[in-house]
NUKOL-793761 format. One record per residue: chain; residue in one letter; z, y, x of N, C-alpha, C in turn. Coordinates in steps of 0.05 Angstrom, whole numbers, plus 5000, padded with zeros to 4 digits. Atoms other than C-alpha are relative to their C-alpha. Layout:
chain|resn|n.pz|n.py|n.px|ca.pz|ca.py|ca.px|c.pz|c.py|c.px
A|a|Z|Y|X|Z|Y|X|Z|Y|X
...
% end
This chain:
chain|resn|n.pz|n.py|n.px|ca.pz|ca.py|ca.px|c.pz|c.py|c.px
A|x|5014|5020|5017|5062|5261|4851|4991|4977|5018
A|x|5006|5022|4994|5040|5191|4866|4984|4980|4988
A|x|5023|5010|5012|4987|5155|4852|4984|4977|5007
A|x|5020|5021|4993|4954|5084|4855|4967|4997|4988
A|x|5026|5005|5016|4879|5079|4834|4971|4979|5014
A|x|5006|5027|5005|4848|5017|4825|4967|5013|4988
A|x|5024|4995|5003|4766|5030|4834|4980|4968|4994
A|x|5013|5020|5002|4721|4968|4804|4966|5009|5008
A|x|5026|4994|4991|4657|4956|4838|4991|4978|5001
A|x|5016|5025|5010|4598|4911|4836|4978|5000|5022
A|x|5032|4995|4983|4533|4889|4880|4983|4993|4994
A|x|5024|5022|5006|4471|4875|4870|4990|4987|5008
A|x|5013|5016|4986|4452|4835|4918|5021|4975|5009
A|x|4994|5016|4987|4483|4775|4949|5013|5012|5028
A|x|4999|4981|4970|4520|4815|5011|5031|4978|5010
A|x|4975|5019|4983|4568|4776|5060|5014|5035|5015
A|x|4992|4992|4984|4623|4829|5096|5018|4990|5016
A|x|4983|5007|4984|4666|4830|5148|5031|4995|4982
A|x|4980|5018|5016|4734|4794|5133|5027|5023|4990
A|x|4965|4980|5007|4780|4858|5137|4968|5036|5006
A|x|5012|4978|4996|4741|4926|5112|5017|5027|4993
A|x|4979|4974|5002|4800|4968|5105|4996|5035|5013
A|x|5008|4990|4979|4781|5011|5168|4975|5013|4985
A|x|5030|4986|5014|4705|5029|5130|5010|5006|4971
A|x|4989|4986|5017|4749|5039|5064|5011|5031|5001
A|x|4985|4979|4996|4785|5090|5089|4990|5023|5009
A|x|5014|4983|4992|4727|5118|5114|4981|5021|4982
A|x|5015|5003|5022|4694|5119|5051|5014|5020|4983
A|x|4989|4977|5022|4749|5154|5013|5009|5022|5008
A|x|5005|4976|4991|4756|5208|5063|4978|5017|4993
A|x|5027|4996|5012|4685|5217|5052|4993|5020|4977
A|x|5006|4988|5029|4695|5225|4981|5023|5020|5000
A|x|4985|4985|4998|4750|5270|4992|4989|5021|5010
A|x|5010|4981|4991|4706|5314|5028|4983|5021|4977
A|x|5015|4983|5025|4668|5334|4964|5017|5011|4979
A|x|4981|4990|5023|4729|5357|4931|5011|5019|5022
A|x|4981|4992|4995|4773|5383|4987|4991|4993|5026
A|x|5010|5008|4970|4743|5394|5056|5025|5002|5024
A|x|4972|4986|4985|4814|5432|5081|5019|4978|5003
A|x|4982|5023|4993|4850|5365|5070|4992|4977|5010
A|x|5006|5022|4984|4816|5321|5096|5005|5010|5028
A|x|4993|5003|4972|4824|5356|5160|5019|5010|5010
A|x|4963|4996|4989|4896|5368|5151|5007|4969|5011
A|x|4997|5031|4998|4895|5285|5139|4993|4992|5032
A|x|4998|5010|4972|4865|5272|5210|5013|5022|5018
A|x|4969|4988|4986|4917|5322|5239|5017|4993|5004
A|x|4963|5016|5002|4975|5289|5219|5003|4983|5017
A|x|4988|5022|4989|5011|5251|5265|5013|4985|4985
A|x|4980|5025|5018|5051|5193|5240|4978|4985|4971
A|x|5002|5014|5022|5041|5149|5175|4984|5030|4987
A|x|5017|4985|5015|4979|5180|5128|5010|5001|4976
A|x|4983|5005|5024|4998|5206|5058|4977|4988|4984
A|x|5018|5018|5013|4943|5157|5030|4998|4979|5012
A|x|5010|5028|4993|4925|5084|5033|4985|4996|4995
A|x|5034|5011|5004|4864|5048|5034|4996|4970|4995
A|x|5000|5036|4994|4860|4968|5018|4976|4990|5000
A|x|5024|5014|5010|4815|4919|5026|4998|4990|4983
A|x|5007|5009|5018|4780|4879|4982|5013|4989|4981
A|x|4985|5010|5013|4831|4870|4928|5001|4963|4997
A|x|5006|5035|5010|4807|4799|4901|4977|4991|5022
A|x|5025|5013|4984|4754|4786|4964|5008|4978|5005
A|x|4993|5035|4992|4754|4713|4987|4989|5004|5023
A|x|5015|4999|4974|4744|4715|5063|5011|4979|5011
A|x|5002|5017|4994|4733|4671|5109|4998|5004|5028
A|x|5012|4982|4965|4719|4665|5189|4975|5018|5000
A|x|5028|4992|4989|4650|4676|5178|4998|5044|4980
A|x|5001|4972|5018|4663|4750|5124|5022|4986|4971
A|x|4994|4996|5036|4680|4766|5047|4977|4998|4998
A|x|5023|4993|5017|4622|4751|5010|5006|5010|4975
A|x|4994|4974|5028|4605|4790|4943|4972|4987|4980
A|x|5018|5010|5018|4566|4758|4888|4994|5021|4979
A|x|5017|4990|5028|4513|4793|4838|5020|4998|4979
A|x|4977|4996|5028|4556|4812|4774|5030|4999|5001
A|x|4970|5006|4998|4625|4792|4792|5014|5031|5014
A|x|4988|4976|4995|4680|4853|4792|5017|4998|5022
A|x|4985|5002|4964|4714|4869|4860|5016|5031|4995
A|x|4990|4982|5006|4764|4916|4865|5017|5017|5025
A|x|4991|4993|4982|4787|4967|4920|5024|5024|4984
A|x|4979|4980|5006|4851|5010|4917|5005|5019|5024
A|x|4995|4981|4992|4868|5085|4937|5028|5009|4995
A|x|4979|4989|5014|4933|5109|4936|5007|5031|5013
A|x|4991|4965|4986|4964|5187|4945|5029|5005|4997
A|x|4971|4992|4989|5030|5201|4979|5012|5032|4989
A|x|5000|4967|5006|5025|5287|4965|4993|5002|4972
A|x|5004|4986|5024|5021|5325|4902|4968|4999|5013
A|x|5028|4990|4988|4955|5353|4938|4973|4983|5007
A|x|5014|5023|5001|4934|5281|4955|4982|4979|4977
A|x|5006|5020|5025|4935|5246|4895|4976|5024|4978
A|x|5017|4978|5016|4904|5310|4853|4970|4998|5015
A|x|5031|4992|4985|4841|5308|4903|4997|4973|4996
A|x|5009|5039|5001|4841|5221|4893|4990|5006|4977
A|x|5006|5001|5021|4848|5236|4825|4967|5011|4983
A|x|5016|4992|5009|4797|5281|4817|4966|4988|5016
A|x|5027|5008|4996|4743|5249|4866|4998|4968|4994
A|x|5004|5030|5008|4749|5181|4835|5005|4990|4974
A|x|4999|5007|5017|4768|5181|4766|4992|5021|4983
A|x|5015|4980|5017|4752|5247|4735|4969|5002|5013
A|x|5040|4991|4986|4679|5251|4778|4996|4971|5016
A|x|5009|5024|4982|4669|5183|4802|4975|5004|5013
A|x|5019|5005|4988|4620|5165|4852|4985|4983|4985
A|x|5012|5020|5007|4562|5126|4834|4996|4977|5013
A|x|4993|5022|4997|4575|5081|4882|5013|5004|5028
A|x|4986|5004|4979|4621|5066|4948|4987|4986|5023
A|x|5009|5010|4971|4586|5055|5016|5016|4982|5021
A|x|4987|5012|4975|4624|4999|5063|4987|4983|5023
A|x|5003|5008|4971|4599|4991|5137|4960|4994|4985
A|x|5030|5000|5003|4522|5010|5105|4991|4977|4977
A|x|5003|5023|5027|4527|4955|5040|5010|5029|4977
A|x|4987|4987|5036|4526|4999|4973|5015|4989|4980
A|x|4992|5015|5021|4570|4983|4919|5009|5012|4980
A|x|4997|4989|5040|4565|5004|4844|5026|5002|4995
A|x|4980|4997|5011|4619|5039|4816|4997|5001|4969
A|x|5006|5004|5026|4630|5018|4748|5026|4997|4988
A|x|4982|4993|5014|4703|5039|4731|5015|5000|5029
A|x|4974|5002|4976|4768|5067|4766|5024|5015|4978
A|x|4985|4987|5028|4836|5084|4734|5027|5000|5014
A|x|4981|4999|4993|4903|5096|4749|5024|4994|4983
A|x|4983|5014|5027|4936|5066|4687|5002|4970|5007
A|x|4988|5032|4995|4985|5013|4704|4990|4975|4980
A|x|5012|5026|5014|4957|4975|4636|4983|4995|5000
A|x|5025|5009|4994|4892|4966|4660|4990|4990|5021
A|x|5001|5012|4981|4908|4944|4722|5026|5004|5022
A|x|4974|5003|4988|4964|4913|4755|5011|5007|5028
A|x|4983|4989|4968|4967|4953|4824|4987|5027|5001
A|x|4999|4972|5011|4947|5010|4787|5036|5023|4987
A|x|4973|4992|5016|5001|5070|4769|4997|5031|5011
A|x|4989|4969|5006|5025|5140|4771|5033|5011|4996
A|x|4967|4996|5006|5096|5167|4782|5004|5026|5019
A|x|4992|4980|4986|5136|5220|4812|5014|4986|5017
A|x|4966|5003|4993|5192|5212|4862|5018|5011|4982
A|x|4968|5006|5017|5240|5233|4819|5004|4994|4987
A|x|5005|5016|5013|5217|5195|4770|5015|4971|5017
A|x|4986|5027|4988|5234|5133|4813|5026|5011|5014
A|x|4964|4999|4993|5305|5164|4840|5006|4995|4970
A|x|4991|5002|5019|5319|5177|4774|5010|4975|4981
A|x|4997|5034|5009|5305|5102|4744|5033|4983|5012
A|x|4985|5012|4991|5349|5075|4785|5034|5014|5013
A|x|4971|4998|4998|5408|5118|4805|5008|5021|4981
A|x|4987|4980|5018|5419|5145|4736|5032|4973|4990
A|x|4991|5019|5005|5489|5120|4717|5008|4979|4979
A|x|5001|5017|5025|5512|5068|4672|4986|4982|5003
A|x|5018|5028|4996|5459|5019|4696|5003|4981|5017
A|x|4996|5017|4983|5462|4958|4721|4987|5000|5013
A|x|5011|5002|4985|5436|4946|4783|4986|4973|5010
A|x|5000|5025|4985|5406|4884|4815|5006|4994|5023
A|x|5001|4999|4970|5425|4862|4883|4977|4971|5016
A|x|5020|5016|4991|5356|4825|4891|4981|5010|4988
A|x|5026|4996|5005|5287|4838|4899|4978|4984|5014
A|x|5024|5016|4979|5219|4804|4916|4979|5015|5002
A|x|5032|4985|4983|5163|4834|4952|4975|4980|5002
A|x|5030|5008|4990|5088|4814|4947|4992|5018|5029
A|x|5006|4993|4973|5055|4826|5018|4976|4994|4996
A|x|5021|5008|5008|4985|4826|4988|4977|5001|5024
A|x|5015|4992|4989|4952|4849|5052|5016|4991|5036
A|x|4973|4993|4974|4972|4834|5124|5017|5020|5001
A|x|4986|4988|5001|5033|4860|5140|5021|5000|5034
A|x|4993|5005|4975|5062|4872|5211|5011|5034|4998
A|x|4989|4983|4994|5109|4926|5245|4998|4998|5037
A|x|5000|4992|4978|5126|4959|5313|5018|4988|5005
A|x|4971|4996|4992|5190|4937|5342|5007|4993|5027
A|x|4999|4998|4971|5211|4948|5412|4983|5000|5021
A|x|5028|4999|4977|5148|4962|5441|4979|4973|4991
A|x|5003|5020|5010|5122|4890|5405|4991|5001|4979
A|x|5004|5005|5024|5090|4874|5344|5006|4984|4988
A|x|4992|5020|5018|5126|4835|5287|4982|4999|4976
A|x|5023|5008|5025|5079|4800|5233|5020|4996|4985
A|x|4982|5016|5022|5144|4774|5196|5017|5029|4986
A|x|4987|4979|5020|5178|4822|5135|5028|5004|4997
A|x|4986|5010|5003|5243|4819|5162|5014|5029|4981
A|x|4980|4983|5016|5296|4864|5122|4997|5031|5011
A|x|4988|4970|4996|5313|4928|5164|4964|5006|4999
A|x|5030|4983|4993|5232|4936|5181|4991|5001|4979
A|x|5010|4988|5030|5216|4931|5106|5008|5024|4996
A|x|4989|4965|5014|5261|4988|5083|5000|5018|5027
A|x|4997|4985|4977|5267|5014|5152|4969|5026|4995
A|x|5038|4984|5005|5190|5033|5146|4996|5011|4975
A|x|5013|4981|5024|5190|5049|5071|5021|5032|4991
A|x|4985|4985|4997|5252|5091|5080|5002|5033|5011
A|x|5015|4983|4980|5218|5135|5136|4981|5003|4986
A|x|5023|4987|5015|5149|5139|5093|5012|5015|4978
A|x|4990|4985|5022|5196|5168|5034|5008|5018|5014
A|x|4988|4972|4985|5229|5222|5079|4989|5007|5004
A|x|5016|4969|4982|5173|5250|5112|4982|5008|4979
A|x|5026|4984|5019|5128|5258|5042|5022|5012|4977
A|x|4982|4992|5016|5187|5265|4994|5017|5028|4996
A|x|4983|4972|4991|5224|5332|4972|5028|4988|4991
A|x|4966|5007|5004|5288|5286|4954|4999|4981|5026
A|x|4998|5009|4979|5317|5262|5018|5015|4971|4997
A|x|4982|5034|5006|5354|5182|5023|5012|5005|5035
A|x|4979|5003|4965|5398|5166|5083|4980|4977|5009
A|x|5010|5018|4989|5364|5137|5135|5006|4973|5008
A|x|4989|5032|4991|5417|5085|5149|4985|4975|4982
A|x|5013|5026|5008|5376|5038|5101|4991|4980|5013
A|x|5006|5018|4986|5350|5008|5160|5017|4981|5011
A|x|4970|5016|4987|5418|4989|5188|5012|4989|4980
A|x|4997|5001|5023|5432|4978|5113|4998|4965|4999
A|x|5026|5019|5008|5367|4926|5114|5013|4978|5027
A|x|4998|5021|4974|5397|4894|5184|5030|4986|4991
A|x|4961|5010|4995|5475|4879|5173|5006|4991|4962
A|x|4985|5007|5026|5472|4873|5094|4975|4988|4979
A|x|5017|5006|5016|5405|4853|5068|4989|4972|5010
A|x|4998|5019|4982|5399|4770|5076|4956|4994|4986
A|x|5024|5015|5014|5325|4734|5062|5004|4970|4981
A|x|4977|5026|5027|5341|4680|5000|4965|4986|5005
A|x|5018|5019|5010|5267|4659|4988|4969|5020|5015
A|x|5029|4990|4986|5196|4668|5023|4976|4971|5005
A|x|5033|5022|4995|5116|4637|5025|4991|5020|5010
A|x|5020|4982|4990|5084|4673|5076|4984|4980|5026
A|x|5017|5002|4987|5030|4664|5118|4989|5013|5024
A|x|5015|4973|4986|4995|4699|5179|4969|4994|4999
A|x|5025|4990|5004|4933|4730|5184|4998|5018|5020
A|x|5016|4983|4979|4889|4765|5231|4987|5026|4987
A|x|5019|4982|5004|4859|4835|5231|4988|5013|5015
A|x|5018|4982|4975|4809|4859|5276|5001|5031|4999
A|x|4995|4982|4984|4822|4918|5314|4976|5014|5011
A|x|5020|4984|4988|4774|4974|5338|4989|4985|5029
A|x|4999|4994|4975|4781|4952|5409|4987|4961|5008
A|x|5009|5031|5004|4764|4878|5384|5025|4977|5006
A|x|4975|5023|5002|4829|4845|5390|5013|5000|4973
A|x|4989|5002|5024|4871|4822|5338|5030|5005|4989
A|x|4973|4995|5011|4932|4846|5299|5014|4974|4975
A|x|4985|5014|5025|4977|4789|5264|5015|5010|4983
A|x|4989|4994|5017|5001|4804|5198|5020|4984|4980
A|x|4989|5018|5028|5049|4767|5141|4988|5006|4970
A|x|5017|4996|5027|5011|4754|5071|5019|4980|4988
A|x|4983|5021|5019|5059|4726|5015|5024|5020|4986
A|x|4974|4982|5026|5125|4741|4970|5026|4999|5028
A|x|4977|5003|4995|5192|4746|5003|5023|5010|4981
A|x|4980|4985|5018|5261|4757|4964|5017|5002|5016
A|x|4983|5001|4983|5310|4791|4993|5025|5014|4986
A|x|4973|4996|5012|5391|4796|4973|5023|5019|5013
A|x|4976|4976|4982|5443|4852|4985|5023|4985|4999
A|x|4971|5019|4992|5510|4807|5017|5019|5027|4986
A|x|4976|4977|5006|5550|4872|4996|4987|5031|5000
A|x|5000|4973|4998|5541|4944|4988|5004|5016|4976
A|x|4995|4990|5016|5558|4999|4943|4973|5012|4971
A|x|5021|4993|5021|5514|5027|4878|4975|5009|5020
A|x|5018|4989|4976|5479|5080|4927|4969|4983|5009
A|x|5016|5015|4992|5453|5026|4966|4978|4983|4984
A|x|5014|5029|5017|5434|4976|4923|4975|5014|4974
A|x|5023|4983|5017|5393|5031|4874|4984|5006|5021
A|x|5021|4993|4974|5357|5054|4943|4990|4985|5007
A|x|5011|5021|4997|5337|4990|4956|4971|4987|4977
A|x|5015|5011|5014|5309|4972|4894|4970|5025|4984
A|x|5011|4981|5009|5277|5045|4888|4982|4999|5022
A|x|5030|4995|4967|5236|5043|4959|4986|4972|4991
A|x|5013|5025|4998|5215|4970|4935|4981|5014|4973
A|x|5007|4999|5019|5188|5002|4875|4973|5018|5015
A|x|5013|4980|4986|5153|5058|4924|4990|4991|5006
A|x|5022|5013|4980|5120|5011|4959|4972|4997|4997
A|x|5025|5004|5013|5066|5003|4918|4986|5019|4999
A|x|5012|4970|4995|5041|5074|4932|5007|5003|5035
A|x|4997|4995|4970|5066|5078|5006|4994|4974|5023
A|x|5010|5024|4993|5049|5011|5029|5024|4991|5030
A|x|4974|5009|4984|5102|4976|5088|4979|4998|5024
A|x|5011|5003|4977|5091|4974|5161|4974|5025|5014
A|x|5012|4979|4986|5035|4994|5211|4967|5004|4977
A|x|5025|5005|5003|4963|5009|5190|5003|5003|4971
A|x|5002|5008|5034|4975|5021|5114|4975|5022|4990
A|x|5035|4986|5012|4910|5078|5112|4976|4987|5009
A|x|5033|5024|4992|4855|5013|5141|5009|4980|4981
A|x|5004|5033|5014|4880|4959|5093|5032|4984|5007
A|x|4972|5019|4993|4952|4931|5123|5008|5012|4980
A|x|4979|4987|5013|5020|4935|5093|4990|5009|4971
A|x|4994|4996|5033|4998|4928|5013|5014|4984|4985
A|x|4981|5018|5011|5053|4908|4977|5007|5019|4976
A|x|4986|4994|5020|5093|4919|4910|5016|4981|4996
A|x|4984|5011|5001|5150|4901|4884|4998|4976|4972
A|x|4997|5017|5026|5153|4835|4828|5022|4997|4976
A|x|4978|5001|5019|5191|4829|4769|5014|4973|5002
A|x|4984|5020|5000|5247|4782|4774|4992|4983|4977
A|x|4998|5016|5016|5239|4718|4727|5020|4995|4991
% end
């Protein structure tokens, strides 16, 4: 199971934060994971590699050099998402069946006053299976598209060759969402997607941006924030359904490094 959930929260005070609170999100919904499910949370900091949860920042915050501020009455919205059957059932249940009464970030309280996981109530909200999304797309008879565009709502940066890339090129999109579907997934994909994403997937259209995110250690990680579309030059059904099925994933597994502090939140857009 898989699961996005979209928590609305409020302050009462006038509170300025820091510009990227991903990092104290994540801390927060461990937290609350601890009151449901003490055994997984400390399977979660076990795991090596990519976490099967995400954590974003301030959905709609407006930051600046100086923080995010947070105005009296106005709704703000943070998202959780769950990679595992086991994940999402423990999100589910410490945030929408038993909500908190309110979400602690970096010692600022903040009123919880709705959370939901219903895509019609909020647009980076949802709920799906994997085989729900294989299924969509490589049942046959359907047309396929050989184009998709990616929101990059959150910095967005990768590893590559010892180096860090802020830009969303092709193989490190699917490369990375390809690898987060194999290691949580019980249906397997070929990994060549990445070599797929390098030799057959071109970039047609992109507005992105970089952005900074402070780092434990106090340096900074560049990220890409924006849409990109990107076009398959050739490939068979296979491909071109796997493509448009990990872009769909994304929105629960998030792209790149850092996607349990706040990086790497993206989903896929509907073509116009």
């Amino acid at each position: 199971m898989l699961v996005s959930i979209v928590v609305t929260v409020e302050t009462d005070t006038d509170t300025l934060l820091p510009r990227n609170v991903g990092r104290a999100h994540y801390a927060a919904a461990l937290q609350r994971l601890q009151t449901v499910n003490p055994g997984l949370v400390a399977a979660i900091h076990e795991r090596d590699g990519p976490k099967p949860l995400t954590c974003s920042d301030i959905l709609n915050g407006r930051g600046n050099r100086d923080g995010t501020r947070l105005e009296p009455g106005m709704p703000y919205y943070l998202r959780v998402t769950g990679l595992t059957d086991n994940v999402s059932q423990a999100l589910l249940e410490a945030l929408v069946e038993k909500p908190p009464d309110a979400i602690e970030l970096l010692h600022h309280p903040l009123r919880v006053t709705g959370a939901t996981a219903n895509a019609a109530e909020h647009g980076w909200a949802g709920s799906t299976t994997y085989e729900t999304l294989a299924a969509r797309q490589m049942l046959p008879g359907r047309s396929i598209p050989k184009q998709v565009t990616m929101q990059f709502a959150s910095p967005t940066a990768f590893k590559q060759a010892g180096r860090q890339m802020p830009m969303p090129l092709p193989d490190l999109v699917f490369g990375s969402l390809v690898e987060r579907w194999n290691r949580f997934s019980p249906l397997a994909l070929s990994p060549e997607m990445r070599r797929f994403g390098a030799e057959m997937l071109a970039v047609t259209r992109y507005r992105l941006q970089s952005r900074p995110v402070a780092q434990k250690n106090g340096a900074l990680r560049i990220g890409g924030v924006g849409t990109a579309t990107y076009r398959a030059l050739g490939g068979d059904r296979y491909w071109l359904a796997t493509m448009q099925m990990l872009a769909e994933f994304a929105r629960y597994s998030g792209v790149g490094v850092q996607t349990a502090t706040g990086m790497g939140q993206a989903r896929r857009l509907e073509e116009n």
